[in-house]
CHARMM-style PDB file with segment names, atoms N, HN, CA, C and O in Angstrom:
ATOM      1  N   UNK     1     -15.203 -10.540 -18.248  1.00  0.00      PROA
ATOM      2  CA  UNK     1     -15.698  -9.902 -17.048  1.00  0.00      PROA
ATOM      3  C   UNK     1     -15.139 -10.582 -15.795  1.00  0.00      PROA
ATOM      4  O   UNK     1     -14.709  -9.908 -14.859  1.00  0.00      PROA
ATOM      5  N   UNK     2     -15.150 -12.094 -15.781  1.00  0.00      PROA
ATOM      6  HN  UNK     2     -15.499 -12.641 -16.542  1.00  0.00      PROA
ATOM      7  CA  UNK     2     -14.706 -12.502 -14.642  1.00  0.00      PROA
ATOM      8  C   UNK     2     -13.345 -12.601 -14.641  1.00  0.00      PROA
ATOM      9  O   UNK     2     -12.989 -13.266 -13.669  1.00  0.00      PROA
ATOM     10  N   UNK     3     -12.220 -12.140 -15.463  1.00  0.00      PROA
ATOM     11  HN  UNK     3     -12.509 -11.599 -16.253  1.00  0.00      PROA
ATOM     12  CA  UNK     3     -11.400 -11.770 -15.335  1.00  0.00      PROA
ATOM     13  C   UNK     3     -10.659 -10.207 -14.692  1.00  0.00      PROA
ATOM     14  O   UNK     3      -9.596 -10.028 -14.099  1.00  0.00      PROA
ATOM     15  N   UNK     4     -11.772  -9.215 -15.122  1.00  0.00      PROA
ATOM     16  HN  UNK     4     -12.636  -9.360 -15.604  1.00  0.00      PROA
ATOM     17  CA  UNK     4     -11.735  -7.851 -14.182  1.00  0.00      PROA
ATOM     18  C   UNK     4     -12.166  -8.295 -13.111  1.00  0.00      PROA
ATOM     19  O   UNK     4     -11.653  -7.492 -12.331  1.00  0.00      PROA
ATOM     20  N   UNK     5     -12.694  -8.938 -12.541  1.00  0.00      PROA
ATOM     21  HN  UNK     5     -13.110  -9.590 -13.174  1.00  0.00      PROA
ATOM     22  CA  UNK     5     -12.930  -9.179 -11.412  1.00  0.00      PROA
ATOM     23  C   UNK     5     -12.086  -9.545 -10.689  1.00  0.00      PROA
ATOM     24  O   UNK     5     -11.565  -8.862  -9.808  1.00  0.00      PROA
ATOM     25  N   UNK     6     -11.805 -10.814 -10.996  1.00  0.00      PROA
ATOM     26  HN  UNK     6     -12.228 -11.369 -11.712  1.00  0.00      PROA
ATOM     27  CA  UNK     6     -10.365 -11.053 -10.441  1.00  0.00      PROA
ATOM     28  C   UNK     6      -9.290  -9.836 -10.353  1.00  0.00      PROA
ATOM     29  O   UNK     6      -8.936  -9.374  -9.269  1.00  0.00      PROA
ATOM     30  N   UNK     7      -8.860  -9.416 -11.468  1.00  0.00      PROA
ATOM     31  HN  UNK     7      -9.147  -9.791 -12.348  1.00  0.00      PROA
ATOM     32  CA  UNK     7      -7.656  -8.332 -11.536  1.00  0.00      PROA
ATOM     33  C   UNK     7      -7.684  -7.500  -9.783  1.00  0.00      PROA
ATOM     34  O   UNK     7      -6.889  -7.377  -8.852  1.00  0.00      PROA
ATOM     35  N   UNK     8      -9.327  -7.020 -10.141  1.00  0.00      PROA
ATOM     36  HN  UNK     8      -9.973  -7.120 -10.898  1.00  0.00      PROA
ATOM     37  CA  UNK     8      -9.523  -5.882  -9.094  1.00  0.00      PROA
ATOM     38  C   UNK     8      -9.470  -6.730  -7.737  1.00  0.00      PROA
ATOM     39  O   UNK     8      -8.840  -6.331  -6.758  1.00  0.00      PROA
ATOM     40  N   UNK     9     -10.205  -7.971  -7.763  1.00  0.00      PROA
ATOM     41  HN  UNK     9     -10.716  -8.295  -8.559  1.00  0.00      PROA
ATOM     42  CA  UNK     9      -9.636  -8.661  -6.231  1.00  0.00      PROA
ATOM     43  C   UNK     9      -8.208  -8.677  -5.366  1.00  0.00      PROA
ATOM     44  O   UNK     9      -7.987  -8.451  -4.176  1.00  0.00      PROA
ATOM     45  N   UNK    10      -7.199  -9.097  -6.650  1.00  0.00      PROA
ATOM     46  HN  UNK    10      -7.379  -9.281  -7.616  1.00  0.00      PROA
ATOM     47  CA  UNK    10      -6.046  -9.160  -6.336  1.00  0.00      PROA
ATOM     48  C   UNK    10      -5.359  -7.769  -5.964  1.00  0.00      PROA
ATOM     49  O   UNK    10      -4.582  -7.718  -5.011  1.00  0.00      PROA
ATOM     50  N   UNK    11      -5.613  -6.801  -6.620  1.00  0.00      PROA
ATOM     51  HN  UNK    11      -6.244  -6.842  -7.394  1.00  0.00      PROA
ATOM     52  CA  UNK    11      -5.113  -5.446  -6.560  1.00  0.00      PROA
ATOM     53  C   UNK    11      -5.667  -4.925  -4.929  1.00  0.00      PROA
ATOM     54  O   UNK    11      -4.910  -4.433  -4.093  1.00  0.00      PROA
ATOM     55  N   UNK    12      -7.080  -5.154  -4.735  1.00  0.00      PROA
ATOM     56  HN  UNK    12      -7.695  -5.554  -5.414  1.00  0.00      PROA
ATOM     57  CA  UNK    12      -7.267  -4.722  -3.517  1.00  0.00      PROA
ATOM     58  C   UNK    12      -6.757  -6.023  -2.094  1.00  0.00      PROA
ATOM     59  O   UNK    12      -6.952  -6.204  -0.892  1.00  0.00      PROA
ATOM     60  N   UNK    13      -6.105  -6.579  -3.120  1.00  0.00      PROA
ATOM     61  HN  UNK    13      -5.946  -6.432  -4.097  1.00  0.00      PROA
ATOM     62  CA  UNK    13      -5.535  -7.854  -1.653  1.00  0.00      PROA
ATOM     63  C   UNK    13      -4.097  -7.219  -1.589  1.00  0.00      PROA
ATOM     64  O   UNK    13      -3.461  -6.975  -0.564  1.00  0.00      PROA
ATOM     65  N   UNK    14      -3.809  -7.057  -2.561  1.00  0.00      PROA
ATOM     66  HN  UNK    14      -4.326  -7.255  -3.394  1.00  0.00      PROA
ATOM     67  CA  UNK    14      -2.540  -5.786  -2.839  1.00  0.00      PROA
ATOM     68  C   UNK    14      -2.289  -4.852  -1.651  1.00  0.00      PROA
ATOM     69  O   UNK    14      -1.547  -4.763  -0.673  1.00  0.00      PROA
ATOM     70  N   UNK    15      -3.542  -4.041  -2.394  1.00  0.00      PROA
ATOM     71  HN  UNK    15      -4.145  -4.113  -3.188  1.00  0.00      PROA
ATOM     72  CA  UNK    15      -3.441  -2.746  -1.283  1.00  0.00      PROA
ATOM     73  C   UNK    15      -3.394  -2.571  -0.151  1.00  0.00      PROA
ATOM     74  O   UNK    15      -2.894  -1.660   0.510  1.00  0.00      PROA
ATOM     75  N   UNK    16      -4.207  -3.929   0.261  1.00  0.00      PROA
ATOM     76  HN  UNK    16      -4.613  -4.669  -0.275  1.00  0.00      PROA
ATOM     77  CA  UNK    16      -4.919  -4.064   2.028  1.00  0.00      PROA
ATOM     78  C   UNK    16      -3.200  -4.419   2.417  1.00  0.00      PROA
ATOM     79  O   UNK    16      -2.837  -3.736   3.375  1.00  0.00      PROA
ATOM     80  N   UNK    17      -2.344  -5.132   1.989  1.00  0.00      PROA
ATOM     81  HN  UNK    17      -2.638  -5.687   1.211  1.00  0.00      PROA
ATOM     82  CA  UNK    17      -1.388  -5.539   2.268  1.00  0.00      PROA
ATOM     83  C   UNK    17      -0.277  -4.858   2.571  1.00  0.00      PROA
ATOM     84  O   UNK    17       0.529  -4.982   3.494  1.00  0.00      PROA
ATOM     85  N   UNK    18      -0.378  -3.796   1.266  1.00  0.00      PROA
ATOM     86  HN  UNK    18      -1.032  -3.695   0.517  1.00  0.00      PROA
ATOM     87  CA  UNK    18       1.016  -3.280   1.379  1.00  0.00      PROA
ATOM     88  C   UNK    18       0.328  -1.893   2.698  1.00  0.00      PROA
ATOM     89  O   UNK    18       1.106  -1.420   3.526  1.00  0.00      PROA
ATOM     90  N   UNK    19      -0.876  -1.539   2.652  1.00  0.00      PROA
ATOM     91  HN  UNK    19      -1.508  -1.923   1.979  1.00  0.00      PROA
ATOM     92  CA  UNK    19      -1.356  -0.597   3.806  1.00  0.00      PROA
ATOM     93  C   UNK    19      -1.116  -1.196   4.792  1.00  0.00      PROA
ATOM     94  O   UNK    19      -0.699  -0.370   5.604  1.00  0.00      PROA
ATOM     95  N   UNK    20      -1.134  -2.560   5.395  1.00  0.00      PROA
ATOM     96  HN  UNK    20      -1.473  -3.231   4.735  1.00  0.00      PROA
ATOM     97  CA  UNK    20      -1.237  -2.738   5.942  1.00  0.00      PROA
ATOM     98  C   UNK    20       0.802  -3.170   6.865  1.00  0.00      PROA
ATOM     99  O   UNK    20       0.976  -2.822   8.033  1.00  0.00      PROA
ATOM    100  N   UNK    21       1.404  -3.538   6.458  1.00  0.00      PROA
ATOM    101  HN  UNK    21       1.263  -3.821   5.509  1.00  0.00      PROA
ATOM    102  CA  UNK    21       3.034  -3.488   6.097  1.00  0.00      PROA
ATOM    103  C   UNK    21       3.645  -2.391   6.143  1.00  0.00      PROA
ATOM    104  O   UNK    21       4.782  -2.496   6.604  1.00  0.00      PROA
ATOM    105  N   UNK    22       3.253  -1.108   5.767  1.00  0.00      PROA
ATOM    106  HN  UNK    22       2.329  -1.023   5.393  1.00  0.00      PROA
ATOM    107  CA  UNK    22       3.784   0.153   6.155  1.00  0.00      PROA
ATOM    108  C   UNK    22       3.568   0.850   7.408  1.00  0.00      PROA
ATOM    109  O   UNK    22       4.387   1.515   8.041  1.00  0.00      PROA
ATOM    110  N   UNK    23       2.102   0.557   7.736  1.00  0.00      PROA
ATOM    111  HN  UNK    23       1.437   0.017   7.221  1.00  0.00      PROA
ATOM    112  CA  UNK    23       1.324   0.883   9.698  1.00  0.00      PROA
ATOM    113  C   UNK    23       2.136  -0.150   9.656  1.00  0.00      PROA
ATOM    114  O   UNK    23       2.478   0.007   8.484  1.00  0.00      PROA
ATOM    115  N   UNK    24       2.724  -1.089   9.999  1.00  0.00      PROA
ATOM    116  HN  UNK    24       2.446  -1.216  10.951  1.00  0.00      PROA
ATOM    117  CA  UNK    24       3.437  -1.797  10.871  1.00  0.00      PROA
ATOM    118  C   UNK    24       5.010  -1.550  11.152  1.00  0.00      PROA
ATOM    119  O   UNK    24       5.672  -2.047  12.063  1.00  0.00      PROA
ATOM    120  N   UNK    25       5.486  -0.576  10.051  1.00  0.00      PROA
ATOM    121  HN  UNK    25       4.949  -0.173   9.311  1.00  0.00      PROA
ATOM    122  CA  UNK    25       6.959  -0.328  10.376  1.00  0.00      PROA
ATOM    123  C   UNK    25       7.020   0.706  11.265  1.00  0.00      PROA
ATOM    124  O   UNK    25       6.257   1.668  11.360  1.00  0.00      PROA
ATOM    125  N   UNK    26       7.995   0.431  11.916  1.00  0.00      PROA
ATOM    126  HN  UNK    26       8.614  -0.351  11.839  1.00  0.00      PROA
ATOM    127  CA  UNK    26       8.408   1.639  12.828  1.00  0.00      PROA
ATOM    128  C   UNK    26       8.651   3.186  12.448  1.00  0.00      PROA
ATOM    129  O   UNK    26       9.728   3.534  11.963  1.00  0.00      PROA
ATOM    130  N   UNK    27       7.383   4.294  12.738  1.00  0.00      PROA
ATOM    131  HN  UNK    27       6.508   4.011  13.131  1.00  0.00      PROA
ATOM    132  CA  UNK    27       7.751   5.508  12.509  1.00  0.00      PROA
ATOM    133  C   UNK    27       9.223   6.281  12.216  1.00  0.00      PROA
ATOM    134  O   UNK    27       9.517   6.920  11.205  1.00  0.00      PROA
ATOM    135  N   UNK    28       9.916   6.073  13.203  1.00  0.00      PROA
ATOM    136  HN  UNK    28       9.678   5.554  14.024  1.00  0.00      PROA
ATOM    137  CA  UNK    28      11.306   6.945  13.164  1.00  0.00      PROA
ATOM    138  C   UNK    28      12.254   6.343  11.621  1.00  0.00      PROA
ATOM    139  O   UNK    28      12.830   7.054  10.798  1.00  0.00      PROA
ATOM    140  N   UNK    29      12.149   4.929  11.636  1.00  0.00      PROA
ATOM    141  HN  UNK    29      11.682   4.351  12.305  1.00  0.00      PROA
ATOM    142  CA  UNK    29      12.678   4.049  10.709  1.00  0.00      PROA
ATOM    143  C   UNK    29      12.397   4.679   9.245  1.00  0.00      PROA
ATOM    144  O   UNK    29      13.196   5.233   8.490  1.00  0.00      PROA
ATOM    145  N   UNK    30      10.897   4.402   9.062  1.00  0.00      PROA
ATOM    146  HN  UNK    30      10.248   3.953   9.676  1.00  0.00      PROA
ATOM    147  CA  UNK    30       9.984   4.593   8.069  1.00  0.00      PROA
ATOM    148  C   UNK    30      11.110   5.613   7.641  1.00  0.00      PROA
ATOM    149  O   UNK    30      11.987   5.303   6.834  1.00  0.00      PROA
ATOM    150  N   UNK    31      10.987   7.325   8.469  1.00  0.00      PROA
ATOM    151  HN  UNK    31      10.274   7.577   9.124  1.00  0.00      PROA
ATOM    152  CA  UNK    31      11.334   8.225   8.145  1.00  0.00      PROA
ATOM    153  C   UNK    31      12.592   8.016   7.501  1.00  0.00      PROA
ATOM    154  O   UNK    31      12.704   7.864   6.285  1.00  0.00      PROA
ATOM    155  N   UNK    32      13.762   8.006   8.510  1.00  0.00      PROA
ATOM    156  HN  UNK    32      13.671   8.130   9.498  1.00  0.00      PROA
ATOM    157  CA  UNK    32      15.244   8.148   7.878  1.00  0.00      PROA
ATOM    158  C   UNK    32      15.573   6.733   6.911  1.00  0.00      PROA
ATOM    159  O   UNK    32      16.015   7.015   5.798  1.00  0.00      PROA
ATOM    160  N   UNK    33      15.453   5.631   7.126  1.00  0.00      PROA
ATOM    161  HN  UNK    33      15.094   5.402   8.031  1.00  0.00      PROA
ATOM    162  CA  UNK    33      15.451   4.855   6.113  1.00  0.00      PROA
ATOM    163  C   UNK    33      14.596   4.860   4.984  1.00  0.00      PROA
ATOM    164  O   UNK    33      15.084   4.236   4.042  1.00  0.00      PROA
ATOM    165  N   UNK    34      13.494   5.352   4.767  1.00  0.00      PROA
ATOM    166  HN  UNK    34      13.098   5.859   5.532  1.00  0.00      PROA
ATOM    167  CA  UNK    34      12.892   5.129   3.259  1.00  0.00      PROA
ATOM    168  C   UNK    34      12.134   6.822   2.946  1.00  0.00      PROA
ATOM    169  O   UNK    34      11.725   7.173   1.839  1.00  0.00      PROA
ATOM    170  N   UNK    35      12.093   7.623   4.116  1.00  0.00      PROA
ATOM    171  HN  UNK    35      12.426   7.338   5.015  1.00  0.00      PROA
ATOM    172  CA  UNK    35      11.928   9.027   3.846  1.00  0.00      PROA
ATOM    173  C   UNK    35      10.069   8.712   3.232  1.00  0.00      PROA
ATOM    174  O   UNK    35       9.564   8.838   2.116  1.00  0.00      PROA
ATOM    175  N   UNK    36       9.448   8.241   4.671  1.00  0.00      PROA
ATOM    176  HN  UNK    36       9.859   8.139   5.577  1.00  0.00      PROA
ATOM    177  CA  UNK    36       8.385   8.033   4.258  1.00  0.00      PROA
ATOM    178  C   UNK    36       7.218   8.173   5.598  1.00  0.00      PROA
ATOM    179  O   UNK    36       7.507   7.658   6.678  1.00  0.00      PROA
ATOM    180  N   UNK    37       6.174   8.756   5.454  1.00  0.00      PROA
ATOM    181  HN  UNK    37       5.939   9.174   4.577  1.00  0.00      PROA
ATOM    182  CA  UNK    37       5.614   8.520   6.867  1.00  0.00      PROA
ATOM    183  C   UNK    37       4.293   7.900   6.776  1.00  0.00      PROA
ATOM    184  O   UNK    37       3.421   8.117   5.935  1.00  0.00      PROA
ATOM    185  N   UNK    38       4.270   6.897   8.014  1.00  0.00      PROA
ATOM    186  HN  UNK    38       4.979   6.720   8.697  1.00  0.00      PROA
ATOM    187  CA  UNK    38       3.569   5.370   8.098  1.00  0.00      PROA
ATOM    188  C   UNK    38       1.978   6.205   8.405  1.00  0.00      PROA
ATOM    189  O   UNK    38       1.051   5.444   8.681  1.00  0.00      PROA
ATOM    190  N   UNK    39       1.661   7.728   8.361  1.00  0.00      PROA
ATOM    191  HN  UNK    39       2.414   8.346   8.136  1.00  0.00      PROA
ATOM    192  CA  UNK    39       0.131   7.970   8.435  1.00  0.00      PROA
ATOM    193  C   UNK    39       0.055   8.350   6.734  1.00  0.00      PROA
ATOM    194  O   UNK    39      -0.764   9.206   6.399  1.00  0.00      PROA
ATOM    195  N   UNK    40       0.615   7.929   6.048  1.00  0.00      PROA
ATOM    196  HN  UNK    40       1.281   7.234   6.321  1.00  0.00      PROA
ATOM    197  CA  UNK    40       0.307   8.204   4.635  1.00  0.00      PROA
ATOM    198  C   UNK    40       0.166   6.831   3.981  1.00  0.00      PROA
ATOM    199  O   UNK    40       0.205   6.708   2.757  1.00  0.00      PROA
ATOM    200  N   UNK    41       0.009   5.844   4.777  1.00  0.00      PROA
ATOM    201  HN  UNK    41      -0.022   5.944   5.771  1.00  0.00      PROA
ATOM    202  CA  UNK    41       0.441   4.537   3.959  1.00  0.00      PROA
ATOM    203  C   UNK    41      -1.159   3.989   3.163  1.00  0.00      PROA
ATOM    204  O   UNK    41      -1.130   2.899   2.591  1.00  0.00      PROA
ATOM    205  N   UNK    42      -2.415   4.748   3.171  1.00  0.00      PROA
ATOM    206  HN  UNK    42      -2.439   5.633   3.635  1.00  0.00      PROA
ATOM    207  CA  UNK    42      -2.905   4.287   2.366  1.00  0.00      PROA
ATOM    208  C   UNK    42      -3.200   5.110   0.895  1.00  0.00      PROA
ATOM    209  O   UNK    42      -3.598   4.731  -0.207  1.00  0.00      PROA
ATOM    210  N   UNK    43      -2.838   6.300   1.398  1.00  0.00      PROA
ATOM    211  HN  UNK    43      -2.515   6.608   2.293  1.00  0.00      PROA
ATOM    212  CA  UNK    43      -1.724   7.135  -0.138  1.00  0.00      PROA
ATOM    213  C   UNK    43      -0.689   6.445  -0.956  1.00  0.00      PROA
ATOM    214  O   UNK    43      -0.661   6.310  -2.179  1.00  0.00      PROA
ATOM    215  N   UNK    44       0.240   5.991   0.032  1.00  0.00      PROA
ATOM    216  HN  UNK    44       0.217   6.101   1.026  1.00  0.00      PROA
ATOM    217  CA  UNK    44       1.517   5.387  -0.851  1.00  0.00      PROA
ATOM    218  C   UNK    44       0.972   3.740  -1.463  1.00  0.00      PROA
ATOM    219  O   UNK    44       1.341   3.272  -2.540  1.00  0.00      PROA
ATOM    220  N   UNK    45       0.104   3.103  -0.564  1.00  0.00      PROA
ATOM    221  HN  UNK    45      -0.196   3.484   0.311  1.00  0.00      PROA
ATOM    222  CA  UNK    45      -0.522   1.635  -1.309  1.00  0.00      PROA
ATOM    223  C   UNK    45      -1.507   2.064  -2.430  1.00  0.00      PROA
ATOM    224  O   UNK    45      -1.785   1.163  -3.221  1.00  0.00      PROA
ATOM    225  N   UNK    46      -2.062   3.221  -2.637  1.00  0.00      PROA
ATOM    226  HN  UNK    46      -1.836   3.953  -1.995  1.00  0.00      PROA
ATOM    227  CA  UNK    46      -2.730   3.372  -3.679  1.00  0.00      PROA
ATOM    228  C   UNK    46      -2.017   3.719  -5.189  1.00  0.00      PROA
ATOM    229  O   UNK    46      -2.217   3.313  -6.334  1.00  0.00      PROA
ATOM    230  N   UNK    47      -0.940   4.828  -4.475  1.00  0.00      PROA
ATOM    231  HN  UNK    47      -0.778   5.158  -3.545  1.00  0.00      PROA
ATOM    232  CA  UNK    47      -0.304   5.065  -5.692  1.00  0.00      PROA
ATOM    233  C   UNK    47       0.798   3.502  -6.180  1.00  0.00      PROA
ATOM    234  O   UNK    47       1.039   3.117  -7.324  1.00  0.00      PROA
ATOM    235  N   UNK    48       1.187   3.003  -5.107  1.00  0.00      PROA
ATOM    236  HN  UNK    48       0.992   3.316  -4.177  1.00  0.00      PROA
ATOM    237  CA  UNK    48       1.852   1.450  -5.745  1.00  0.00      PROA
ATOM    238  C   UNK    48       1.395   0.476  -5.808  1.00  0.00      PROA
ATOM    239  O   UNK    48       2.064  -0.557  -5.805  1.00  0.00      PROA
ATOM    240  N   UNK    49      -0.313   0.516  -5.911  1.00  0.00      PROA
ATOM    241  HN  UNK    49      -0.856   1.355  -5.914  1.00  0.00      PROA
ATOM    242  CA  UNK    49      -0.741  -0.821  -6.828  1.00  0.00      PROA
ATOM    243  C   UNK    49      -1.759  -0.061  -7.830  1.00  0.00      PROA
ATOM    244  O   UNK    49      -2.132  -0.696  -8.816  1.00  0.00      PROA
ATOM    245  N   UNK    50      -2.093   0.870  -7.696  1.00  0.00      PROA
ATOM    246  HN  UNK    50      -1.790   1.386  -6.895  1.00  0.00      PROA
ATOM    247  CA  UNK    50      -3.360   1.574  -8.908  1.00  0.00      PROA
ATOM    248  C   UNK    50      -2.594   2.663  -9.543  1.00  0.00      PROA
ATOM    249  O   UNK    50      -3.173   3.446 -10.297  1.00  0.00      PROA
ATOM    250  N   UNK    51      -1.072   2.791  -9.241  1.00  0.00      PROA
ATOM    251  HN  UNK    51      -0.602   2.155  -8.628  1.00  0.00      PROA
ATOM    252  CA  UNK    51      -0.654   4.048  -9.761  1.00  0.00      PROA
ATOM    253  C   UNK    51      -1.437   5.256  -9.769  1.00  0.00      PROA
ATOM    254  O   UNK    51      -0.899   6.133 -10.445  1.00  0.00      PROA
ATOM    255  N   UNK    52      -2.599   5.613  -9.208  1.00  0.00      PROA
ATOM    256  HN  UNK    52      -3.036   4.900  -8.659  1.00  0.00      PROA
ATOM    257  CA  UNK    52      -2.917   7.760  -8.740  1.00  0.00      PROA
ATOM    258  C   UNK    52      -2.024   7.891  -7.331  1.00  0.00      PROA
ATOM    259  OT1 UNK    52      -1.951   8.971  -6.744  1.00  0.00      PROA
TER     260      UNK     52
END
């Protein structure tokens, strides 16, 4: 048990992170370099640390 715990800590230190790293790149950038937009970034941190 205190190992799921952990797992899920780290995963949501994950998420907060990588959400938080994508709001910080530059819109126009985001777009033509990675074909991605920075008001979806806690969509794209969910699907790349929980995979949905």
């Amino acid at each position: 048990m205190i190992n799921s715990v952990r797992s899920a800590i780290a995963k949501r230190a994950r998420y907060s992170r990588t959400v938080r790293e994508i709001q910080a790149l530059d819109p126009q950038l985001a777009i033509e370099d990675l074909g991605i937009v920075t008001s979806d970034a806690q969509v794209l941190a969910r699907q790349a640390v929980y995979g949905r």
